[in-house]
mmCIF file of the N, C-alpha and C atoms, coordinates in Angstrom:
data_MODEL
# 
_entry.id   MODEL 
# 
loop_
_atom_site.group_PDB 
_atom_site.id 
_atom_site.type_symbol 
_atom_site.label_atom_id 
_atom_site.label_alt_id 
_atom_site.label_comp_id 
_atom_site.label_asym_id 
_atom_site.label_entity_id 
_atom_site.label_seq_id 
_atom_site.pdbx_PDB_ins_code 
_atom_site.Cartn_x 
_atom_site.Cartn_y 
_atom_site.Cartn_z 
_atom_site.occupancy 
_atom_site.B_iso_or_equiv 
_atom_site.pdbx_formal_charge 
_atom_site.auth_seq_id 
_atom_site.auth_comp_id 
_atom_site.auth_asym_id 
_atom_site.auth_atom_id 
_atom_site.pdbx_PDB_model_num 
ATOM 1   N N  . UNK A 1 1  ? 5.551  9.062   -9.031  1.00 0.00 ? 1  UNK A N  1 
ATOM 2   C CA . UNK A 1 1  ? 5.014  9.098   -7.700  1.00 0.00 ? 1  UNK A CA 1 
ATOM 3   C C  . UNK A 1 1  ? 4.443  7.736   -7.298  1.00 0.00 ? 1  UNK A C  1 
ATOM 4   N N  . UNK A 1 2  ? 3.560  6.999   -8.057  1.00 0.00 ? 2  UNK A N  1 
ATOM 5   C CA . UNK A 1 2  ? 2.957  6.045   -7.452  1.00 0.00 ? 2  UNK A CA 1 
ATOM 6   C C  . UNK A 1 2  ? 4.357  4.677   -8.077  1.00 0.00 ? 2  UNK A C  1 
ATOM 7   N N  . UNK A 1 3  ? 5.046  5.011   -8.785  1.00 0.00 ? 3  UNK A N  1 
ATOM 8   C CA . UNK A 1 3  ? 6.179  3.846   -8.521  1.00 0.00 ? 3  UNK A CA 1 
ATOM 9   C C  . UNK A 1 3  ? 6.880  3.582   -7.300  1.00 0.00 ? 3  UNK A C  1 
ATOM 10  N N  . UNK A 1 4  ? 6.779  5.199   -6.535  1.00 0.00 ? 4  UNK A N  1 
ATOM 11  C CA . UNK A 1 4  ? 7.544  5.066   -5.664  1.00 0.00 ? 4  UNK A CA 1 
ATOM 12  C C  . UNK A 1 4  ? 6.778  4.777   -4.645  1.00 0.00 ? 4  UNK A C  1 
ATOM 13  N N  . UNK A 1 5  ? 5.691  4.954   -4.482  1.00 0.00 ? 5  UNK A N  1 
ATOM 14  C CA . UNK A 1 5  ? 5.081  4.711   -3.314  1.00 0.00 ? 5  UNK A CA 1 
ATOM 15  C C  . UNK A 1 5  ? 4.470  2.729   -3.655  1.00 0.00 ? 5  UNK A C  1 
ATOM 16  N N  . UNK A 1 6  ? 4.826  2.106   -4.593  1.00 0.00 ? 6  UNK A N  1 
ATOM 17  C CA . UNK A 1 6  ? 4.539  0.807   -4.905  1.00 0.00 ? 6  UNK A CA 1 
ATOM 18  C C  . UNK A 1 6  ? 6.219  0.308   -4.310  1.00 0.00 ? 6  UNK A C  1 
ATOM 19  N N  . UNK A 1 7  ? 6.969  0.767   -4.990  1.00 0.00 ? 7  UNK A N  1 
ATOM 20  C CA . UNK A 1 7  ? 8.676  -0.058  -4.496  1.00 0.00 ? 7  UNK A CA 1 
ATOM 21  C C  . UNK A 1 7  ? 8.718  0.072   -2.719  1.00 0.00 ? 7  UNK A C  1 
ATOM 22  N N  . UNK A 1 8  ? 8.285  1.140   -2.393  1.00 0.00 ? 8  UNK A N  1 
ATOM 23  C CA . UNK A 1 8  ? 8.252  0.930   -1.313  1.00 0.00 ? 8  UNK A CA 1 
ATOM 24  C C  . UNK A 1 8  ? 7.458  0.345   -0.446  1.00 0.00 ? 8  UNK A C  1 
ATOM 25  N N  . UNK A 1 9  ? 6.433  0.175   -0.654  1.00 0.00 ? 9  UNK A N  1 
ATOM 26  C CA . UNK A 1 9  ? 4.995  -0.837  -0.307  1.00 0.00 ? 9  UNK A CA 1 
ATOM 27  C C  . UNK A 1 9  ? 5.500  -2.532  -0.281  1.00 0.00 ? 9  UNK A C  1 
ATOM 28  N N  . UNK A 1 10 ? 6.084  -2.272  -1.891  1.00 0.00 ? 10 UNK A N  1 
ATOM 29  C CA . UNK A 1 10 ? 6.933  -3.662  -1.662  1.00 0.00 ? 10 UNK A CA 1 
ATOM 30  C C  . UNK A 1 10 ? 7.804  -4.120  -0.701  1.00 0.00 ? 10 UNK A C  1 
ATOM 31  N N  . UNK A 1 11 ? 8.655  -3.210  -0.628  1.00 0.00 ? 11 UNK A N  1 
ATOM 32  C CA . UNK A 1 11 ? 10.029 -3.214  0.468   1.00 0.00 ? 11 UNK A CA 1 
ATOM 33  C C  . UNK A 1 11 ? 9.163  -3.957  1.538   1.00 0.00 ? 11 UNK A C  1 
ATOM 34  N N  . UNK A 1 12 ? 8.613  -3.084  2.163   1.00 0.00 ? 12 UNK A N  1 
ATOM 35  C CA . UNK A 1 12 ? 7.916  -3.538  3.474   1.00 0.00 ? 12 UNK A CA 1 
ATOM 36  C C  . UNK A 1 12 ? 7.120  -4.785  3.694   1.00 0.00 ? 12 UNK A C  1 
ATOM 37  N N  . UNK A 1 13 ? 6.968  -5.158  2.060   1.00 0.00 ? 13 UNK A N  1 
ATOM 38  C CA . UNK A 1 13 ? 5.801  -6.625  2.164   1.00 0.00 ? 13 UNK A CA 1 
ATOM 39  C C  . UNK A 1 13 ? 6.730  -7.646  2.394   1.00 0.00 ? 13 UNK A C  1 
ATOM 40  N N  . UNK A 1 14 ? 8.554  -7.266  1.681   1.00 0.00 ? 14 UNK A N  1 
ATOM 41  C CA . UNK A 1 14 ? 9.393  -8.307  1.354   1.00 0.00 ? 14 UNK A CA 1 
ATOM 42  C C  . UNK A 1 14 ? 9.568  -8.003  3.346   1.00 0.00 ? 14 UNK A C  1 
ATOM 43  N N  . UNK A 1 15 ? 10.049 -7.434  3.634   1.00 0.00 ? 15 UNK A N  1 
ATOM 44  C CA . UNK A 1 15 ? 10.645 -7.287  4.923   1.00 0.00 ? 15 UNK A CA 1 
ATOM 45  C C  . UNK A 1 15 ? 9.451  -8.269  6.248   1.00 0.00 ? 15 UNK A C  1 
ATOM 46  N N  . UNK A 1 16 ? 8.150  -7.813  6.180   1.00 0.00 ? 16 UNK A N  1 
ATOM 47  C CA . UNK A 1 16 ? 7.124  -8.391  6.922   1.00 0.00 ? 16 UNK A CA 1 
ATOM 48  C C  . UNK A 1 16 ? 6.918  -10.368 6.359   1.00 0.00 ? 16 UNK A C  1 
ATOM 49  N N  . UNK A 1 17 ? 7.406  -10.278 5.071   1.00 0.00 ? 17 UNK A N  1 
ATOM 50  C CA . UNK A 1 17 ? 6.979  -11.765 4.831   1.00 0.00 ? 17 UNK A CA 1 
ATOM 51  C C  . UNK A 1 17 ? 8.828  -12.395 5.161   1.00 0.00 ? 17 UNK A C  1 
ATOM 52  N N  . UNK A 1 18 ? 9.938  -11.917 5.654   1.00 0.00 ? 18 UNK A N  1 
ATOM 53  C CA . UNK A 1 18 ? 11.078 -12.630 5.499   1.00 0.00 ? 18 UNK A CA 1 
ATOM 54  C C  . UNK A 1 18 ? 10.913 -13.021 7.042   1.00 0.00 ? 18 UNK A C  1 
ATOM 55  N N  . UNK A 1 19 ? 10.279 -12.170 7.788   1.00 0.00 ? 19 UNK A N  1 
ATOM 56  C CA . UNK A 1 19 ? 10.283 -12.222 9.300   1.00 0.00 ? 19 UNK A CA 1 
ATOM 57  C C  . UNK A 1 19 ? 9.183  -11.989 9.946   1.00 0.00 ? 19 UNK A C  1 
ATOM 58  N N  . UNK A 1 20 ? 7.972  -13.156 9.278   1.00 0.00 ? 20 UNK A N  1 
ATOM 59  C CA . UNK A 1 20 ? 6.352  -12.944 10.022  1.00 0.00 ? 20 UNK A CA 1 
ATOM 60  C C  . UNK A 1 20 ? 6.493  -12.489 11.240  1.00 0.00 ? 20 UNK A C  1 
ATOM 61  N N  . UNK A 1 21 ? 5.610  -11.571 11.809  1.00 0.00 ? 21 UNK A N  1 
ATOM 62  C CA . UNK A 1 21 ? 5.432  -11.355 13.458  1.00 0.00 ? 21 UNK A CA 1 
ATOM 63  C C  . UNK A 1 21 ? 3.700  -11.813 13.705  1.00 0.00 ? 21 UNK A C  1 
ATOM 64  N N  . UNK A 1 22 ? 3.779  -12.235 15.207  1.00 0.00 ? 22 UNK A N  1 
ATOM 65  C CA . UNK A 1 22 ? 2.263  -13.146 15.508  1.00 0.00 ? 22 UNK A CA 1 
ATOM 66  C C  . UNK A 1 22 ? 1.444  -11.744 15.382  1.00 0.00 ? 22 UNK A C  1 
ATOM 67  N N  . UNK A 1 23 ? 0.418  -11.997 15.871  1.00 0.00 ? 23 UNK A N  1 
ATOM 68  C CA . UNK A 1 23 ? -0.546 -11.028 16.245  1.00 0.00 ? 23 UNK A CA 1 
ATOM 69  C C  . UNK A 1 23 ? -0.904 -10.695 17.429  1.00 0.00 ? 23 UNK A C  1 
ATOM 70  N N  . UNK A 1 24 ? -1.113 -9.783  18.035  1.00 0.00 ? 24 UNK A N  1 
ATOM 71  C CA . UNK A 1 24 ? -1.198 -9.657  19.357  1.00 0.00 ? 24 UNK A CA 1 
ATOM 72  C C  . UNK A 1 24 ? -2.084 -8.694  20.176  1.00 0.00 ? 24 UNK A C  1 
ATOM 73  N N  . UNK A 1 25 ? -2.464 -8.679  21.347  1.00 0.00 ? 25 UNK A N  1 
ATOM 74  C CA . UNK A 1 25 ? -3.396 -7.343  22.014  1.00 0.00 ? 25 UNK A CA 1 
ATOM 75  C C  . UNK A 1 25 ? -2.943 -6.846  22.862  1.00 0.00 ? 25 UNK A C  1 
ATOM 76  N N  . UNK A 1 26 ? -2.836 -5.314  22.674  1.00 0.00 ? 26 UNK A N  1 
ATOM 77  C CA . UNK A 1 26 ? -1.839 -4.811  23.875  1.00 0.00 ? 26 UNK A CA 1 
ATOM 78  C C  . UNK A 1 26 ? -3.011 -3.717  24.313  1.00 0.00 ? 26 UNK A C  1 
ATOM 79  N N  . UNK A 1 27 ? -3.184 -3.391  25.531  1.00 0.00 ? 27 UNK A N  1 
ATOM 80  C CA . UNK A 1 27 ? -3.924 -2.192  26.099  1.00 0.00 ? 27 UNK A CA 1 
ATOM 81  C C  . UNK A 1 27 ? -5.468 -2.432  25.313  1.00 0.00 ? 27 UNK A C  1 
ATOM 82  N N  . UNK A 1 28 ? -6.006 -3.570  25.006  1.00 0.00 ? 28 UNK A N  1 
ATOM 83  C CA . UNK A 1 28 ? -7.180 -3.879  24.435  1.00 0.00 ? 28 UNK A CA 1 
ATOM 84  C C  . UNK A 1 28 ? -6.919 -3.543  23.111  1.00 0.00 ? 28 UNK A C  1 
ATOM 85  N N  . UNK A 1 29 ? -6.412 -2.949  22.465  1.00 0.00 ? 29 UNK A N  1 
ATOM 86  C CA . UNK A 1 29 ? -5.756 -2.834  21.045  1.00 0.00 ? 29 UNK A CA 1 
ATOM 87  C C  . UNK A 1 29 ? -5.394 -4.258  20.406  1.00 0.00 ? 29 UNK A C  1 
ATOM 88  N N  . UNK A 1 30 ? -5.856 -4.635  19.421  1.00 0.00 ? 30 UNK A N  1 
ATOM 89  C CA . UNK A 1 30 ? -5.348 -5.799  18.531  1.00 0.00 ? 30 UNK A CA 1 
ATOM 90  C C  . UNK A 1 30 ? -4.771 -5.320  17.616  1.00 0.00 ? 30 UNK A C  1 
ATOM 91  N N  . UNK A 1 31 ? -3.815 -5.908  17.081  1.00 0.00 ? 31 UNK A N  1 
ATOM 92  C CA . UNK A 1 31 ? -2.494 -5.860  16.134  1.00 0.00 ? 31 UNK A CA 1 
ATOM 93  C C  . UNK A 1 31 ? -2.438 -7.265  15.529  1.00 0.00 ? 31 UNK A C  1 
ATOM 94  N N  . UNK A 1 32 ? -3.120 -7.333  14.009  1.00 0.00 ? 32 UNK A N  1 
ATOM 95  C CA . UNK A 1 32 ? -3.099 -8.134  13.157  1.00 0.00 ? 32 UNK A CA 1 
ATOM 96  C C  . UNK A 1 32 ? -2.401 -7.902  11.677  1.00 0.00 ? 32 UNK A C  1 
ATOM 97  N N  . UNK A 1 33 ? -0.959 -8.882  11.793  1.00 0.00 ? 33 UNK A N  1 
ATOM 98  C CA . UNK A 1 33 ? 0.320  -8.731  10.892  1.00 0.00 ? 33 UNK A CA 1 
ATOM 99  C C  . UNK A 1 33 ? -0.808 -8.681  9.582   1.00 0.00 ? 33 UNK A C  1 
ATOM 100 N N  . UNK A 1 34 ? -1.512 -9.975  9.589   1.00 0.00 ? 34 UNK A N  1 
ATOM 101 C CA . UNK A 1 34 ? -2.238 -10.555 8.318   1.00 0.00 ? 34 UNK A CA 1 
ATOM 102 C C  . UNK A 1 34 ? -2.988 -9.405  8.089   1.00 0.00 ? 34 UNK A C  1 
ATOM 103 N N  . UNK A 1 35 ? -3.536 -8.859  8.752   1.00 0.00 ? 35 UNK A N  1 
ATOM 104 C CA . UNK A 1 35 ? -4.669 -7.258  7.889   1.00 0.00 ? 35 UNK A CA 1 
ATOM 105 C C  . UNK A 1 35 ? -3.579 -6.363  7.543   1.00 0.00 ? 35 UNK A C  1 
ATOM 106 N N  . UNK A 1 36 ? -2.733 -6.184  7.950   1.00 0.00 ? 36 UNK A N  1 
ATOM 107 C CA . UNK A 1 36 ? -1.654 -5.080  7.442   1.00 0.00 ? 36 UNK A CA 1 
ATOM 108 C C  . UNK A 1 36 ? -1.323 -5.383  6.545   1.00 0.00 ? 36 UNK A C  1 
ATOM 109 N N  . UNK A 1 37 ? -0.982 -6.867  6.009   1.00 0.00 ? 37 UNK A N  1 
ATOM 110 C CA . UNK A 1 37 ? -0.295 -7.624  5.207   1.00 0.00 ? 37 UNK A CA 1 
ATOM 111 C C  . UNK A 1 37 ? -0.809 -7.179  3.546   1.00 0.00 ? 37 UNK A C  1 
ATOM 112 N N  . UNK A 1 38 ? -2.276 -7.776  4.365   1.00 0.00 ? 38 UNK A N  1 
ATOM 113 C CA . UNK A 1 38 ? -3.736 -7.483  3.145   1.00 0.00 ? 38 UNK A CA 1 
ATOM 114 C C  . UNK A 1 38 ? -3.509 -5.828  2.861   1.00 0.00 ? 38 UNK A C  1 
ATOM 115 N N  . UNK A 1 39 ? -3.377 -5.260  3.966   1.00 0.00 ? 39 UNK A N  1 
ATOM 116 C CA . UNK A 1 39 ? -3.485 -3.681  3.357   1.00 0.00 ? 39 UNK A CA 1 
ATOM 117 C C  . UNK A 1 39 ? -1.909 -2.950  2.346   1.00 0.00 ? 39 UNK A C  1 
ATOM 118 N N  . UNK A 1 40 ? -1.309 -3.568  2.760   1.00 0.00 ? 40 UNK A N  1 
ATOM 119 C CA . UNK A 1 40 ? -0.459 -3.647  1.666   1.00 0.00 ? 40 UNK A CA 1 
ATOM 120 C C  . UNK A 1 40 ? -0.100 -4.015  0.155   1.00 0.00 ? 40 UNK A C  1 
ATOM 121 N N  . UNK A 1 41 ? -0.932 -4.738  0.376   1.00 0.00 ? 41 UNK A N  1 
ATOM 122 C CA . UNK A 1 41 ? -1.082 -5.959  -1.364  1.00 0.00 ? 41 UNK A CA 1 
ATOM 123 C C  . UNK A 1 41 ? -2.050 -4.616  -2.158  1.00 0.00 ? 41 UNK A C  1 
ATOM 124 N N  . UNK A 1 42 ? -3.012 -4.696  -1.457  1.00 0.00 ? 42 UNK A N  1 
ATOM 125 C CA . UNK A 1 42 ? -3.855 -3.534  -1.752  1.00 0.00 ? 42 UNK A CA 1 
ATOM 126 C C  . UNK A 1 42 ? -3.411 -2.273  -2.242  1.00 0.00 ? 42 UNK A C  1 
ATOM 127 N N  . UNK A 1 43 ? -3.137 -2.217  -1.814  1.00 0.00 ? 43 UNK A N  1 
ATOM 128 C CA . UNK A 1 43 ? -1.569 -0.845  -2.075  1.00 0.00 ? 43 UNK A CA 1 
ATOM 129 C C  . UNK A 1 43 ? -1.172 -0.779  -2.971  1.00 0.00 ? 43 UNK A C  1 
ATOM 130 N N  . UNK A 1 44 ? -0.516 -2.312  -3.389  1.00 0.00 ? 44 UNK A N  1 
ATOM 131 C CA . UNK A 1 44 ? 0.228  -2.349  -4.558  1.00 0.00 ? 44 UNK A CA 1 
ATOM 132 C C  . UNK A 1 44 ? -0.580 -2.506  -5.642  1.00 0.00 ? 44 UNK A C  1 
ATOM 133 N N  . UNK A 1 45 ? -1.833 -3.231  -5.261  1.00 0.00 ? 45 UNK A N  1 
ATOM 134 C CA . UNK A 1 45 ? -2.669 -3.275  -6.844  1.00 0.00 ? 45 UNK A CA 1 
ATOM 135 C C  . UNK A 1 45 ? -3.257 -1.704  -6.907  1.00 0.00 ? 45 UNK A C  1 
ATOM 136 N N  . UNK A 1 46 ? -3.561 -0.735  -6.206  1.00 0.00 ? 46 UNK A N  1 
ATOM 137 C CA . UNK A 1 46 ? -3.761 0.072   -6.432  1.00 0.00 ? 46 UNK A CA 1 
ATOM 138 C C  . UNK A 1 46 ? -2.585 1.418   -7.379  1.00 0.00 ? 46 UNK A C  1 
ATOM 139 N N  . UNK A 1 47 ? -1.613 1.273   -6.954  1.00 0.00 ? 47 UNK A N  1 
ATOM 140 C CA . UNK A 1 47 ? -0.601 1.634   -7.335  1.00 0.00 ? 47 UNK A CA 1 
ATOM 141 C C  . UNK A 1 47 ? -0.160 1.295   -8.876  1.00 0.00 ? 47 UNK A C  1 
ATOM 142 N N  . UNK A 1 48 ? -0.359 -0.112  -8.753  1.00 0.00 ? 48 UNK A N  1 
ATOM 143 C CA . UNK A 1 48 ? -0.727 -0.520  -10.831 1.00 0.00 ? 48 UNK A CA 1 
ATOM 144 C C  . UNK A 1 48 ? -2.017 -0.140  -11.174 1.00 0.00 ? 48 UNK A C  1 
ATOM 145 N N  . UNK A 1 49 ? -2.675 0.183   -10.565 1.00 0.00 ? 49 UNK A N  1 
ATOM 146 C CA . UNK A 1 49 ? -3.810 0.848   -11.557 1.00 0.00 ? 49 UNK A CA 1 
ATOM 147 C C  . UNK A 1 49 ? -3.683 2.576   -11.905 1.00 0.00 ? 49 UNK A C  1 
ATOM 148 N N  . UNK A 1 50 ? -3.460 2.799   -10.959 1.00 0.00 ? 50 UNK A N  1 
ATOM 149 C CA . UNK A 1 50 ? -2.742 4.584   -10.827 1.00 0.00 ? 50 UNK A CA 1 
ATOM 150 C C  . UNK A 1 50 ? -1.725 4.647   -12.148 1.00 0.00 ? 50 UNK A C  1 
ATOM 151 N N  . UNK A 1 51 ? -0.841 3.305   -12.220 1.00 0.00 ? 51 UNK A N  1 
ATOM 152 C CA . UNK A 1 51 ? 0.339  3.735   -13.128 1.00 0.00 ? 51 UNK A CA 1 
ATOM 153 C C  . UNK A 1 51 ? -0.569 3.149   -14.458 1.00 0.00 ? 51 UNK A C  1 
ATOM 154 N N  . UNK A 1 52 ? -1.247 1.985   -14.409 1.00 0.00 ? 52 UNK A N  1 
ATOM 155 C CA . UNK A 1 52 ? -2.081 1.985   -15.714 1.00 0.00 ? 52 UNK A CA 1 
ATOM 156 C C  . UNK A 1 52 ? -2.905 3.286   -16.501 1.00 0.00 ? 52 UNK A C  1 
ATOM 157 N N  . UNK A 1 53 ? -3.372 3.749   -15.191 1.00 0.00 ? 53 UNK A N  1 
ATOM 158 C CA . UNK A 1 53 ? -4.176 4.895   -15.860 1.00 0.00 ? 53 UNK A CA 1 
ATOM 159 C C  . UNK A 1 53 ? -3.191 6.072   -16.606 1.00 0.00 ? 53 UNK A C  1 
ATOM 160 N N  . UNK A 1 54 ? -2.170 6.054   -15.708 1.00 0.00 ? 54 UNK A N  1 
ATOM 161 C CA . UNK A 1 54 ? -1.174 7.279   -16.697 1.00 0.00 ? 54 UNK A CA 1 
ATOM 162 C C  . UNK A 1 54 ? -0.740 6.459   -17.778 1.00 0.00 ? 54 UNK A C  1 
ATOM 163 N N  . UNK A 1 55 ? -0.322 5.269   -18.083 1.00 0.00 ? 55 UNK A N  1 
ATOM 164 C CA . UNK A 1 55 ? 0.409  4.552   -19.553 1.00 0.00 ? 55 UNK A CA 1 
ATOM 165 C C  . UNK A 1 55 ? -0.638 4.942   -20.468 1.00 0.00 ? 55 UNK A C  1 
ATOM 166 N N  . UNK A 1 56 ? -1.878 5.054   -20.009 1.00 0.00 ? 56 UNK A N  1 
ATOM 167 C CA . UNK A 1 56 ? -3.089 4.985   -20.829 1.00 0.00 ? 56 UNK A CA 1 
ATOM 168 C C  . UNK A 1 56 ? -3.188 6.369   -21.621 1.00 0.00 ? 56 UNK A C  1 
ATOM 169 N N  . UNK A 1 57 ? -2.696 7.347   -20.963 1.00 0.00 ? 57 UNK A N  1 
ATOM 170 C CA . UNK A 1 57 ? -3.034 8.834   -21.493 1.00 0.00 ? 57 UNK A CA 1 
ATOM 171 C C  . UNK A 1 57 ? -4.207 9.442   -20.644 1.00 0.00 ? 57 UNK A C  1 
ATOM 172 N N  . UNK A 1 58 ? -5.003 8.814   -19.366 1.00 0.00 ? 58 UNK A N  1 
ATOM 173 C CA . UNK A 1 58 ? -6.084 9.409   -18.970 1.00 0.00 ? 58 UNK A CA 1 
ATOM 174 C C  . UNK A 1 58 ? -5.257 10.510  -17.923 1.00 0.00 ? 58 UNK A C  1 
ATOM 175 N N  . UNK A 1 59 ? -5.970 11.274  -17.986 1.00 0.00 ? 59 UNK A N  1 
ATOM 176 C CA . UNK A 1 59 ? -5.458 13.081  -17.479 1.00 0.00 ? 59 UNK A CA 1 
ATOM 177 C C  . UNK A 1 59 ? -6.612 12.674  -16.319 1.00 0.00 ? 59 UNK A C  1 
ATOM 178 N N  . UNK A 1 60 ? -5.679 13.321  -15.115 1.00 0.00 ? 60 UNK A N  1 
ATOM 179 C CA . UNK A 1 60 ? -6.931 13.420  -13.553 1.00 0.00 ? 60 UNK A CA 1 
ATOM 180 C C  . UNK A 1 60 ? -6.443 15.299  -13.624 1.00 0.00 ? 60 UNK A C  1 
ATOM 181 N N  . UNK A 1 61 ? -7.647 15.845  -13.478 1.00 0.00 ? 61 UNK A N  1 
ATOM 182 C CA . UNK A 1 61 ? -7.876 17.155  -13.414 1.00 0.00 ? 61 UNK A CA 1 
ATOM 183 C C  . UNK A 1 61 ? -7.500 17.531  -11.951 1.00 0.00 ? 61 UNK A C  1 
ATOM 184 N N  . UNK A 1 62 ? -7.858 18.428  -11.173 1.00 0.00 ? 62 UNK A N  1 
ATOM 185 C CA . UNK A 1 62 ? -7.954 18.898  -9.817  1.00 0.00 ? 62 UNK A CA 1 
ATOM 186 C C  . UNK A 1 62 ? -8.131 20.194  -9.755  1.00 0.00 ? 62 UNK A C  1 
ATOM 187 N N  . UNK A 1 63 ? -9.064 20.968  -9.359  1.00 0.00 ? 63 UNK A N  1 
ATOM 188 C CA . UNK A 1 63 ? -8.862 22.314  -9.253  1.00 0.00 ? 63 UNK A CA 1 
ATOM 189 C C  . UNK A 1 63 ? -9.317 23.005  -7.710  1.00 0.00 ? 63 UNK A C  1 
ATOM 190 N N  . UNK A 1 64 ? -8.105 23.453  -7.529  1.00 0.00 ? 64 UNK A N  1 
ATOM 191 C CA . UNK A 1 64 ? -7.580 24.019  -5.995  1.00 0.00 ? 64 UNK A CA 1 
ATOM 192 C C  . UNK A 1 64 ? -8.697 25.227  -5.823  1.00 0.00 ? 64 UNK A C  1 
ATOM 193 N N  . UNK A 1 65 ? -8.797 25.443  -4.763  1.00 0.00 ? 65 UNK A N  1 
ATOM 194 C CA . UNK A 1 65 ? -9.844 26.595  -4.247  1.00 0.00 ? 65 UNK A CA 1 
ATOM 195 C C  . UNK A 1 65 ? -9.159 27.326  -3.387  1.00 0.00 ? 65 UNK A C  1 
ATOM 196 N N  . UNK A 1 66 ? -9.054 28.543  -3.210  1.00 0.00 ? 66 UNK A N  1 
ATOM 197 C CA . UNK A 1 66 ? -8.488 29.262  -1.814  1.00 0.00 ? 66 UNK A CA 1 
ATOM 198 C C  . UNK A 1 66 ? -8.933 30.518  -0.927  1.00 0.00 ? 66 UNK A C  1 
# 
């Protein structure tokens, strides 16, 4: 699960860094490539830690309520 959600995190970092877009404000809304950029990287180090923790043997519990 979190490989896949890292290859694809990647995809999108390779795709956003082959063809930077500026930053811009539309309807008072700002749209900054570079914070998305950052929130992506993020992503991915999170994603190696998720997969570190399973190489490791640590078990995440969860117990559902209904």
């Amino acid at each position: 699960m979190y490989s896949t959600i890292k290859t694809q995190t990647l995809s999108m970092i390779a795709e956003m860094t082959a063809s930077p877009k500026p930053s811009y404000s539309i309807d008072g809304q700002i749209v900054q490539w570079s914070d998305y950029l950052k929130q992506l990287r993020l992503t991915v180090e999170w994603c190696d830690q998720q997969i570190a923790r399973n190489e490791a043997g640590v078990e995440e519990i969860t117990v559902g309520r209904s």
